[in-house]
N, C-alpha and C positions, 0 to 999 in steps of 0.2 A: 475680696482683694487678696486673699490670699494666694490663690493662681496665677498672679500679676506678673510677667517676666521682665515687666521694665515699660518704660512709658512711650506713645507711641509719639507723641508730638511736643513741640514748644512753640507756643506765637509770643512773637516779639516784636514792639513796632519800634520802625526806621523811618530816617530821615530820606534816605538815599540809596534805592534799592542797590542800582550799580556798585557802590560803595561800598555795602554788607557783602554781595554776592564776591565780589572780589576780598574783600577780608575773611571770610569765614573758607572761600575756598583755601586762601593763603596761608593761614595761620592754623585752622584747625581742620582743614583736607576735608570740609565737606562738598557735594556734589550738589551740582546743580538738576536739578528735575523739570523744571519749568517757569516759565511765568502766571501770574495768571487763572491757575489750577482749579481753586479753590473758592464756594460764592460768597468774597467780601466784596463790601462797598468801594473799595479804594483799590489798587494794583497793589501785586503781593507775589509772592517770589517764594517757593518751594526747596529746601534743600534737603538733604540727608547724609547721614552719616553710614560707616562701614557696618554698625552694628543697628542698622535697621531703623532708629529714632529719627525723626525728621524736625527741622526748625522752617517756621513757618512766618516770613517780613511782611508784615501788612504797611503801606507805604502812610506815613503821618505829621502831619505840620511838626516841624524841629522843636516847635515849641512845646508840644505835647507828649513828647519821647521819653524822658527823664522818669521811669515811674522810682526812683531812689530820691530821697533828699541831700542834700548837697554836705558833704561831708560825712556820711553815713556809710555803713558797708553791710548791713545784714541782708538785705535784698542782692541775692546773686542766684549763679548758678553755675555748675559743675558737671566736670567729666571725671569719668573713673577710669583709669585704664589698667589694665590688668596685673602687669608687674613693674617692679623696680627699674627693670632694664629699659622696658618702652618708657618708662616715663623720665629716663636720663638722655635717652633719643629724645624725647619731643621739646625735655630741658635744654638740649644742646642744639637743635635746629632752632628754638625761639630764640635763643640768648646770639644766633649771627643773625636775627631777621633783626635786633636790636632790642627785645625786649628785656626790663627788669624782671631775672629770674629768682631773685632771691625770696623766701618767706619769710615777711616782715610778723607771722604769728610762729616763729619755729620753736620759739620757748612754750608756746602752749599746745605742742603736738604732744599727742602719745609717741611713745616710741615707736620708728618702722612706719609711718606717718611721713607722706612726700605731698606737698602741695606748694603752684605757682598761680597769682593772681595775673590776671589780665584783665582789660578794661576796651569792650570794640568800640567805634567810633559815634557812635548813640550815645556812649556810657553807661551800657550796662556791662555788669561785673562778671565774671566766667573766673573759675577756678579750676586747674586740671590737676587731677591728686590721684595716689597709687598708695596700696597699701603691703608694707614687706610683710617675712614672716614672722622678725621680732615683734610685730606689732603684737602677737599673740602667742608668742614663745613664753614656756614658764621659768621667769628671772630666777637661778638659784647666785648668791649672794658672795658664798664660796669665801669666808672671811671667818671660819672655823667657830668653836662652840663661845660665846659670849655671856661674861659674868656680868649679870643684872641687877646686883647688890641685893641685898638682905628680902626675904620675902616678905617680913611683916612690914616692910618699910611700903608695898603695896595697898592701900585701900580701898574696901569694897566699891567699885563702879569706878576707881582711878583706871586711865589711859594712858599711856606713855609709850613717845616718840623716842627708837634708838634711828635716828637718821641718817646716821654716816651705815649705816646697814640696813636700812629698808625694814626695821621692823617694827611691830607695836607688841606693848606688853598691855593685857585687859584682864582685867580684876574682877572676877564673876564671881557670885554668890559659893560658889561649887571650887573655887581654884584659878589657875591664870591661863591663860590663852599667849601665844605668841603668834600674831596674826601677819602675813606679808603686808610691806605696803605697797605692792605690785597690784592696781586693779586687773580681775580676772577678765576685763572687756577687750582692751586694747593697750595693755602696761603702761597706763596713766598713773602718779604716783597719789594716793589716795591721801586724805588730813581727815584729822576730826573735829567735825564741828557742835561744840559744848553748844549752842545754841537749836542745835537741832536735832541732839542728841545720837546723830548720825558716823558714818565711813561716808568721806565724799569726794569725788574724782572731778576736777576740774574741766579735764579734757573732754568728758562726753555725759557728766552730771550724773552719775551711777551713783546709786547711796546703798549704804550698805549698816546693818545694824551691830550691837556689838556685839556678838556673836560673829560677827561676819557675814551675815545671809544676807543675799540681795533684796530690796524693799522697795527698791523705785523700779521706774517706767523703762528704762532700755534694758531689753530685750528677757530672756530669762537667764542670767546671770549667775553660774558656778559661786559658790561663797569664797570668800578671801582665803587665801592658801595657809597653810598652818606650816611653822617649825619646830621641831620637838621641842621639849622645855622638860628639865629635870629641877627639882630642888638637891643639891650638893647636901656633904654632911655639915655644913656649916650654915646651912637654912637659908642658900642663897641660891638666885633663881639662876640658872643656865637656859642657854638656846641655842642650840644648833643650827648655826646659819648655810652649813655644807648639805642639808636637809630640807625639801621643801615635801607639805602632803596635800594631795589634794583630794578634795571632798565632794561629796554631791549636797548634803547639808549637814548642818548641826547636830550634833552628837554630844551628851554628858559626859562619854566618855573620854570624848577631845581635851577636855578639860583637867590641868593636874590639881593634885590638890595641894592645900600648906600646908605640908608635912615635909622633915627632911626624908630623903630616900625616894620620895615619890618621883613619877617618870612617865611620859606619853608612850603608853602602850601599842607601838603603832601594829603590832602584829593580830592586837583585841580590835580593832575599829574597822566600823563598818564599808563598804563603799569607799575605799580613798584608795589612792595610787602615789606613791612615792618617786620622788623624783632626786637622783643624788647628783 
């Protein structure tokens, strides 16, 4: 699978070939190829899209059409389309054919994240979504260097949410961590969960450890971005939020220590790239 450029078919059964063949050209511009085509039992209706994938209507009693349960929405399917701009063209030609364009899930997109639900006349669910390039832009915060109050006032494996600035202060065995809460997938805003001992992103379920290293299943995953952190002479933690560093992994060195004077050496560390 790894060669895979994309899928080559969809079958989906209809009530009413006529009916799909004239909605799917209407609404989502696919083409018609034939009838007929293909060896099912019942009449079936061929179409295609510009980008090669074909949807495939096998013709089926109205009563057997439904494969969702009734008030449910995780059975759908989706178009990707390439950028922001096609996908405000395809927003603005649906919303005069009379469609509801709004995204009744827009509070749980990542950022840079565009998606509209539609529903064809079977009821099955179709979703067309485009993805910007904030979606993967690196958030810098820009809200200048932040006093964290006292360091001993941190304990060992304490976490702590500065929210109004997207950051986490993490209390390692070695010193403190000032970790983004910008996930490195798609700038979903990450939380921690005491029960799973995790970094965890809502939008696309990335977990992340406290160190910041990615630990779950989507994809191979950059670790959480770092911002400098000094302790003041007053043994109070600082973070420079006008600073974000990005890492390939975990480093002791990332790490400052309790002491006053101490400071993230960012010129000593391995593999990162700063972003101001």
């Amino acid at each position: 699978m790894a060669l895979c450029e994309g899928f080559s078919h969809l079958v989906l059964p209809v009530a009413d070939l006529d009916r799909s063949e004239k909605f799917y050209q209407s609404v989502f511009g696919l083409e018609l190829v034939g009838r007929n085509l293909v060896s099912e039992g019942e009449a079936n209706s061929l179409m295609k899209a510009d980008s090669r994938q074909m949807v495939l209507f096998i013709q089926t009693p109205a009563d057997q059409v439904r494969i969702e349960r009734e008030g449910a929405n995780s059975t759908h399917h989706a178009w990707l389309v390439k950028t922001p701009a096609e996908y405000k063209r395809i927003e603005k030609r649906l919303s005069e054919q009379g469609f509801d364009v709004s995204d009744y899930r827009a509070a749980f997109r990542a950022a840079g994240q565009y998606s509209v639900d539609l529903v064809d006349p079977d009821g099955h669910r179709w979703q067309i979504q485009a993805q910007g390039p904030e979606a993967t832009d690196v958030r810098v915060e820009k809200a200048g260097v932040i006093n964290c109050g006292p360091a001993d006032q941190y304990k060992l494996k304490d976490i702590k949410l500065f929210k109004e600035h997207k950051f986490f202060i993490v209390r390692l065995e070695e010193g403190i961590l000032a970790l983004s809460q910008w996930c490195t997938h798609q700038n979903g805003l990450m939380k921690w969960r005491d029960n799973f001992y995790d970094f965890y992103c809502p939008k696309h379920g990335a977990t992340f450890n406290r160190e910041g290293e990615g630990t779950g299943s989507v994809l191979k995953l950059p670790p959480l971005r770092l911002h400098p952190v000094q302790i003041n002479d007053k043994g109070e933690v600082e973070v420079d939020t006008d600073r974000v560093i990005l890492r390939r992994n975990f480093d002791a060195a990332q790490v400052v220590p309790m002491v006053c004077g101490a400071k993230l050496q960012v010129d000593k560390l391995k593999f990162v790239k700063e972003v101001v």
